[in-house]
N, C-alpha and C positions, 0 to 999 in steps of 0.2 A: 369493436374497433374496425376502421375502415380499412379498406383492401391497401391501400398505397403509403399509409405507413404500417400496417403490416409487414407489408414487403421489403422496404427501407429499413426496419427493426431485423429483420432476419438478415435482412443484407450486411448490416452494422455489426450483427452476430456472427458470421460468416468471414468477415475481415476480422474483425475485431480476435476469431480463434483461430486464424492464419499470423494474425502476429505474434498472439500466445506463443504457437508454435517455433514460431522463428525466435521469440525470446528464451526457449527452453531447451533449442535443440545446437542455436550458434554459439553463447558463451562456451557450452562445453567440448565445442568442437575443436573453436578456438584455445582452449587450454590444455586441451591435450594435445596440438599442431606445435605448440610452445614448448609442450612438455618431451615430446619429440625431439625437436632442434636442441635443446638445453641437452638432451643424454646423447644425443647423434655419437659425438667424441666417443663419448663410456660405450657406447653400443659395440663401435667400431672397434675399440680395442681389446673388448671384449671376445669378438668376434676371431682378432687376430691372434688372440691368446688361445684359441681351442685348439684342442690335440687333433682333432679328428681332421681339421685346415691345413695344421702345420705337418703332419703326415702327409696330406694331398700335395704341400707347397712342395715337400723335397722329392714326391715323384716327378709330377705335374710341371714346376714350377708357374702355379696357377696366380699367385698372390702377384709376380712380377708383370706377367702378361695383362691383370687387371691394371694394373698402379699405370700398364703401358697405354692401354686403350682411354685412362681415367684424365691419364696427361694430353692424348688426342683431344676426347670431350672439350678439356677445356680449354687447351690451346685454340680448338677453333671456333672461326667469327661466326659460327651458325647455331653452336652451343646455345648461348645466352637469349637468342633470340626465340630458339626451340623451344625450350625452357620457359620464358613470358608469354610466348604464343603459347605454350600449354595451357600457360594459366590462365590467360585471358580468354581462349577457346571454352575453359572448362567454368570459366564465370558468364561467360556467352551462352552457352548450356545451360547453367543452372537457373541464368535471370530468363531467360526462353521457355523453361522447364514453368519457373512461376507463373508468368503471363501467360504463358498456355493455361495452367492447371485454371488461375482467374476468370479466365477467357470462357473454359468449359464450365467453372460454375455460375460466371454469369448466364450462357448459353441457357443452361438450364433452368437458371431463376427466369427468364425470360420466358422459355418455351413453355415453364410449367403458367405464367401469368396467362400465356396463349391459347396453352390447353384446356384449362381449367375453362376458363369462361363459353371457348366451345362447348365443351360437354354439358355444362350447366344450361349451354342454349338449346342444345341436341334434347338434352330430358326435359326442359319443358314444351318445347316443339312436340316432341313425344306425348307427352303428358296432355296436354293442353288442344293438340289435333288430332293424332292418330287413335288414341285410347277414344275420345269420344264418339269417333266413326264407327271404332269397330263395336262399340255398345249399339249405335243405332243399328246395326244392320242383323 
């Protein structure tokens, strides 16, 4: 088979198992992101029903002091904004994260196209001049 679809097949290959990956690694991320929000509540109350909390609450009174600071969060106008600027900084990273990882395996399919055929020039240069001189002399 010839070099350049060679290369295009390994290329195809190369995508083709970064999408694999993206189909087997996002459903289940996604349903357990789901499956999180869905118990969030139960978590919660859970949480406020431990003895070892409601000990800490009637020294501390830690439980009020949180509900106080949870009231700030979301009473303020910078809250919500934090918060989607999270998300969207941390899908800015990730889609970054891809295009880079892409970027470098392109890089490499490229440089290995580059290297290779150097070298294959270097050994017959080799082969083809240098070996025969050094026979003559």
């Amino acid at each position: 088979m010839r070099r350049p679809p060679s290369v295009a097949i390994v290329f195809a290959g190369l995508v083709a198992a970064f999408t694999a990956l993206g189909f087997v690694v996002v459903p289940p991320v996604a349903q357990q992101g789901g499956l999180l929000a869905d118990h969030a509540p139960r978590y919660l109350s859970d949480l406020l029903s431990n003895g070892f909390l409601r000990d800490l609450d009637s020294q501390d009174h830690v439980l009020g002091k949180l509900q106080a600071e949870l009231q700030k969060l979301v009473t303020n106008g910078n809250f919500m904004s934090r918060v989607f600027g999270g998300v969207l900084g941390a899908s800015k990273a990730l889609a970054s994260g891809f295009f880079a990882l892409i970027g470098a395996t392109l890089a490499g399919v490229l440089s290995a196209l580059l290297a290779i055929p150097v070298a294959a020039g270097l050994l017959l240069i080799y082969e083809e001049v240098v070996l025969p001189r050094q026979r003559q002399t």
